[in-house]
SEGUZA-466916 format. One record per residue: x, y, z of N, C-alpha, C, CB in turn; residue in three letters. Coordinates in steps of 0.1 Angstrom, whole numbers, padded with zeros to 4 digits, always signed. Each point is the difference from the previous one (the first is absolute). Glycine has a CB too. Example, Ala and Ser with C-alpha at 12.3 -4.5 7.8 and 13.67 -1.06 7.14 Angstrom:
BEGIN
+0132-0057+0078-0009+0012+0000+0009+0012+0000-0019-0012+0012ALA +0015+0023-0019+0009+0011+0000-0008+0011+0008+0012-0006-0022SER 
REM end
This chain:
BEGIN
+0008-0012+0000-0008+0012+0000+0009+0012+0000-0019-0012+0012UNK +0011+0023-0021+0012+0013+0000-0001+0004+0010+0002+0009-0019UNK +0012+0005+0025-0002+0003+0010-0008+0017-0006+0021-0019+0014UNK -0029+0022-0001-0005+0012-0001+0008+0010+0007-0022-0010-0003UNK +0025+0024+0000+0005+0009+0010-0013+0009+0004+0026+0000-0012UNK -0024+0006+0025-0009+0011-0003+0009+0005+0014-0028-0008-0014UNK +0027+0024+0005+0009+0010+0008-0007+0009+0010+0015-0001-0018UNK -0010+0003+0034-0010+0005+0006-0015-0002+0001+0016+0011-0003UNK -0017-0024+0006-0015-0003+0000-0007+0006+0010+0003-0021-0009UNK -0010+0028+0005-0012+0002+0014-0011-0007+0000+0003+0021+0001UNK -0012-0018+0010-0017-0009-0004-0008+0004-0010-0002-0003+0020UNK +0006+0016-0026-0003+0003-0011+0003-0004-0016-0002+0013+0019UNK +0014-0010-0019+0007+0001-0011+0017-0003+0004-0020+0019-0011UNK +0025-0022-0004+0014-0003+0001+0005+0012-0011-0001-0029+0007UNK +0011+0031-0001+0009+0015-0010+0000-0005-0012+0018+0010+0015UNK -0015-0022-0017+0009-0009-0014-0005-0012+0001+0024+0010+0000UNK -0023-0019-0009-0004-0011-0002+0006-0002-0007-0015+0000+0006UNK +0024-0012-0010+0005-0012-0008-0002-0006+0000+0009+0002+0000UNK -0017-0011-0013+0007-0015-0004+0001-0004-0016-0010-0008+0022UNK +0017+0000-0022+0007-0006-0012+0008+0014-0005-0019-0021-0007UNK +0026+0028+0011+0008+0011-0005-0010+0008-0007+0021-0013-0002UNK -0034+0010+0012-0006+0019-0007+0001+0007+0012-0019-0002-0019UNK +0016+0015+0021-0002+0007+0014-0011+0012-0006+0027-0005+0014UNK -0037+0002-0006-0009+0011+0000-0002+0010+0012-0010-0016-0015UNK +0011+0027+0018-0001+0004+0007-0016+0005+0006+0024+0000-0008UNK -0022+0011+0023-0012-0002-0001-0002+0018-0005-0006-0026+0021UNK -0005+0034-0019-0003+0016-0008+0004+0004+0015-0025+0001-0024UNK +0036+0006+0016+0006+0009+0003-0006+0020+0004+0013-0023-0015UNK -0011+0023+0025-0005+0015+0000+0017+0012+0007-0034-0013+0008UNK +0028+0023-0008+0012+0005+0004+0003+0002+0020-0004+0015-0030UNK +0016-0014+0034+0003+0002+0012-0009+0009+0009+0022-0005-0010UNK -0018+0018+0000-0002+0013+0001-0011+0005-0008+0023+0001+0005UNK -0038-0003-0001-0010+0001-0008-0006+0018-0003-0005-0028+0010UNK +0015+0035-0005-0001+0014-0003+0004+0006-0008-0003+0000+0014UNK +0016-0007-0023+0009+0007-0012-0011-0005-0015+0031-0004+0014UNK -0029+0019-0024-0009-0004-0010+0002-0015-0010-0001+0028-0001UNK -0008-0031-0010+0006-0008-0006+0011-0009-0008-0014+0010+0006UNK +0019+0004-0005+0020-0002-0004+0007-0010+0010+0003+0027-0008UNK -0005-0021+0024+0006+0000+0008-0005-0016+0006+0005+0029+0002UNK -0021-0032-0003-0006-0014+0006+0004-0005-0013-0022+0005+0017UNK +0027-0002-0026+0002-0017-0011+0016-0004-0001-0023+0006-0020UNK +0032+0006+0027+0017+0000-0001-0003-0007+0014+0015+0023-0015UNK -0023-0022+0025+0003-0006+0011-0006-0013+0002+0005+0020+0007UNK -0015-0028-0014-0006-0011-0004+0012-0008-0008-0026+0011+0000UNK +0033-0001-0011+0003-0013-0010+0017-0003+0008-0016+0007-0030UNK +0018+0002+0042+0015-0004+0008-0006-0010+0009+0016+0023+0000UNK -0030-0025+0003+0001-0010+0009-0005-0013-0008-0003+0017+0021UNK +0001-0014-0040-0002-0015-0001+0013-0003-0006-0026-0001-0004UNK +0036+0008+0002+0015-0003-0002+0005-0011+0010+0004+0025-0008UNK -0006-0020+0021+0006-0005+0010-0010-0017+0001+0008+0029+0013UNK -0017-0026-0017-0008-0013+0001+0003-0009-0011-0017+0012+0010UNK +0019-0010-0020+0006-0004-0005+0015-0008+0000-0017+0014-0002UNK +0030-0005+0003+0009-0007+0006-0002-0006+0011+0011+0012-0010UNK -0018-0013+0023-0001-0009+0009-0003-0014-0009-0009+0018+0020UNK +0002-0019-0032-0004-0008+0000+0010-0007-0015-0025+0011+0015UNK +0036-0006-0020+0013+0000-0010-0007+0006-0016+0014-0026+0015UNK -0021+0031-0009-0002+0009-0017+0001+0014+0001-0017-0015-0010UNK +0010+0023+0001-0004+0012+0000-0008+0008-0017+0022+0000+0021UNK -0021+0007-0025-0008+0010-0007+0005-0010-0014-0001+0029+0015UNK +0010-0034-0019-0001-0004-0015-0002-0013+0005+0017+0014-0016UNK -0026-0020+0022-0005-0011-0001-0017+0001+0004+0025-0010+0004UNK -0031+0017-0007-0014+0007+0001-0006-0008-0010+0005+0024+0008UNK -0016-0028-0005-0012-0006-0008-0011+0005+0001+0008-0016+0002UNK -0016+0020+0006-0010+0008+0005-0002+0011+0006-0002-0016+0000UNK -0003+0025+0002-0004+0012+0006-0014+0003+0007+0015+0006-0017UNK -0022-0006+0026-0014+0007+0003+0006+0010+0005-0019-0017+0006UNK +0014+0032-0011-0002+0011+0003-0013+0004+0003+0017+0001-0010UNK -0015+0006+0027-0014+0008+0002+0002+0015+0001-0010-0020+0012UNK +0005+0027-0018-0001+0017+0003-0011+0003+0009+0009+0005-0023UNK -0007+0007+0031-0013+0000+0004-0007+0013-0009+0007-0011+0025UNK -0002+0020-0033-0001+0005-0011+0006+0000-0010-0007+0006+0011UNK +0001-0014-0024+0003-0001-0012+0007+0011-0011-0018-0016+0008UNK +0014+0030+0000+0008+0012-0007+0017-0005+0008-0026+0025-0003UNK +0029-0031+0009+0015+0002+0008+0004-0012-0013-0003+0006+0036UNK -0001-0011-0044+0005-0013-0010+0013+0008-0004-0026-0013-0012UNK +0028+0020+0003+0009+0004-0007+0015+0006+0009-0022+0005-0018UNK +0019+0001+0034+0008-0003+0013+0008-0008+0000-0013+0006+0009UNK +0002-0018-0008+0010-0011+0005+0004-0008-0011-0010-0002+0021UNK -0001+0003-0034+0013-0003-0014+0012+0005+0002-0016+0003-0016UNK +0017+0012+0023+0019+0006-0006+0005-0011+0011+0002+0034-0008UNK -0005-0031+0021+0014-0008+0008-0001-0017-0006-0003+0017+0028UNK -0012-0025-0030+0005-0010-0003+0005-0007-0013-0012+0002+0018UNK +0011+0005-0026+0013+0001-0009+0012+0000-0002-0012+0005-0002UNK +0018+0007+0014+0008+0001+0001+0009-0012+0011-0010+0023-0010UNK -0003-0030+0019+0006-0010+0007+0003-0013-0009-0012+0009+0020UNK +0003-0009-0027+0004-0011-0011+0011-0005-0007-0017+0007-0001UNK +0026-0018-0001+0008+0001-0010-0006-0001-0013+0014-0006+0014UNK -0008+0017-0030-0001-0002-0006-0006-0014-0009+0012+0018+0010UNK -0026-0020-0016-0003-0009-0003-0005-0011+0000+0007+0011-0002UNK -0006-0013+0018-0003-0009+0010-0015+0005+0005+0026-0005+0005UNK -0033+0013-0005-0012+0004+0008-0012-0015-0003+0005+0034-0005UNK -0009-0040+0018-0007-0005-0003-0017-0001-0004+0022-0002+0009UNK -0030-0010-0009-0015+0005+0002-0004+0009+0009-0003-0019-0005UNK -0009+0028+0002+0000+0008+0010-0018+0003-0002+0031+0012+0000UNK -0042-0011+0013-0008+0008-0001+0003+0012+0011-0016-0019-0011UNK +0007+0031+0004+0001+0007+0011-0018+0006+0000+0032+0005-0002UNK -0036-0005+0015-0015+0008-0001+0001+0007+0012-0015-0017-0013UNK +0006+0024+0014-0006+0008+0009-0006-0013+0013-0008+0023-0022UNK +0011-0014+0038-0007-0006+0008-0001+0002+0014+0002-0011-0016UNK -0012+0016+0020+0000-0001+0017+0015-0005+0009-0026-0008-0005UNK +0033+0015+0009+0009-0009+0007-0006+0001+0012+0022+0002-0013UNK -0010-0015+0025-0006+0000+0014+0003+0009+0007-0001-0019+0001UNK +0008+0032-0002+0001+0013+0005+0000+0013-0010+0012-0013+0017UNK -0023+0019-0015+0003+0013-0009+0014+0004-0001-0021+0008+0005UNK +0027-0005+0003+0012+0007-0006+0009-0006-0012+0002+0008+0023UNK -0005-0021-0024+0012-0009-0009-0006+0004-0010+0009-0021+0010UNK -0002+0023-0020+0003+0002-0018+0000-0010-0010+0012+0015+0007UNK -0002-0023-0002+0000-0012-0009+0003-0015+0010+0012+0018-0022UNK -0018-0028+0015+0007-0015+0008+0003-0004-0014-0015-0009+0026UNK +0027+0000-0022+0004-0011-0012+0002-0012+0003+0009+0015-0010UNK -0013-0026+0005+0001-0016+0004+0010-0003-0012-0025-0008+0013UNK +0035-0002-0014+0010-0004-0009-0001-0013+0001+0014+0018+0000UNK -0008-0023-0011+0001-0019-0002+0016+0005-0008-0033-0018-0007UNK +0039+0007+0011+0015+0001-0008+0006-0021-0001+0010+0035+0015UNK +0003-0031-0021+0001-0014+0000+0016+0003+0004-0020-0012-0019UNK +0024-0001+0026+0015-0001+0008+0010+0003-0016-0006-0023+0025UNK 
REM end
């Protein structure tokens, strides 16, 4: 039987999840839910970096994307930084919609799937 990882499990949720050399993480919100959309998606996509390498990958091994905004005018925002987080050519699937998050202040959450 494979083995499963799951990083920081709570009774809720686990940060990360591995198996068979995928890792999905779980949606991501920012630390600091008072900086604008720039500042909640540079500080979301450093903590799915880190989640990442905990887990031996990072950004050029991306498969998936859920993106949540909590306003759909902030799209083209967080297009510039996550572009620029991106490596060239590598950007993977991605939706992004509009939606209620679990605290007004947050801007954006992002959930990822990557492969080892």
């Amino acid at each position: 039987m494979s083995r499963i990882i799951r990083t920081e499990p709570s009774p809720v949720l686990s940060k990360a999840v591995e198996y068979h050399g995928f890792v999905y993480t779980m949606g991501v919100v920012a630390l600091d839910p008072e900086g604008d959309i720039t500042a909640q998606t540079k500080d979301v996509l450093a903590q799915l970096d880190a989640l990442l390498e905990t887990h031996g990958t990072d950004n050029t091994r991306l498969l998936q994307a859920h993106i949540w905004l909590k306003n759909i005018t902030d799209r083209s925002a967080l297009n510039a930084v996550w572009t620029a987080w991106l490596p060239d050519g590598l950007a993977p699937v991605r939706a992004c919609v509009q939606a209620e998050l679990a605290d007004p202040r947050y801007l954006v959450e992002i959930m990822l799937t990557a492969c080892r």
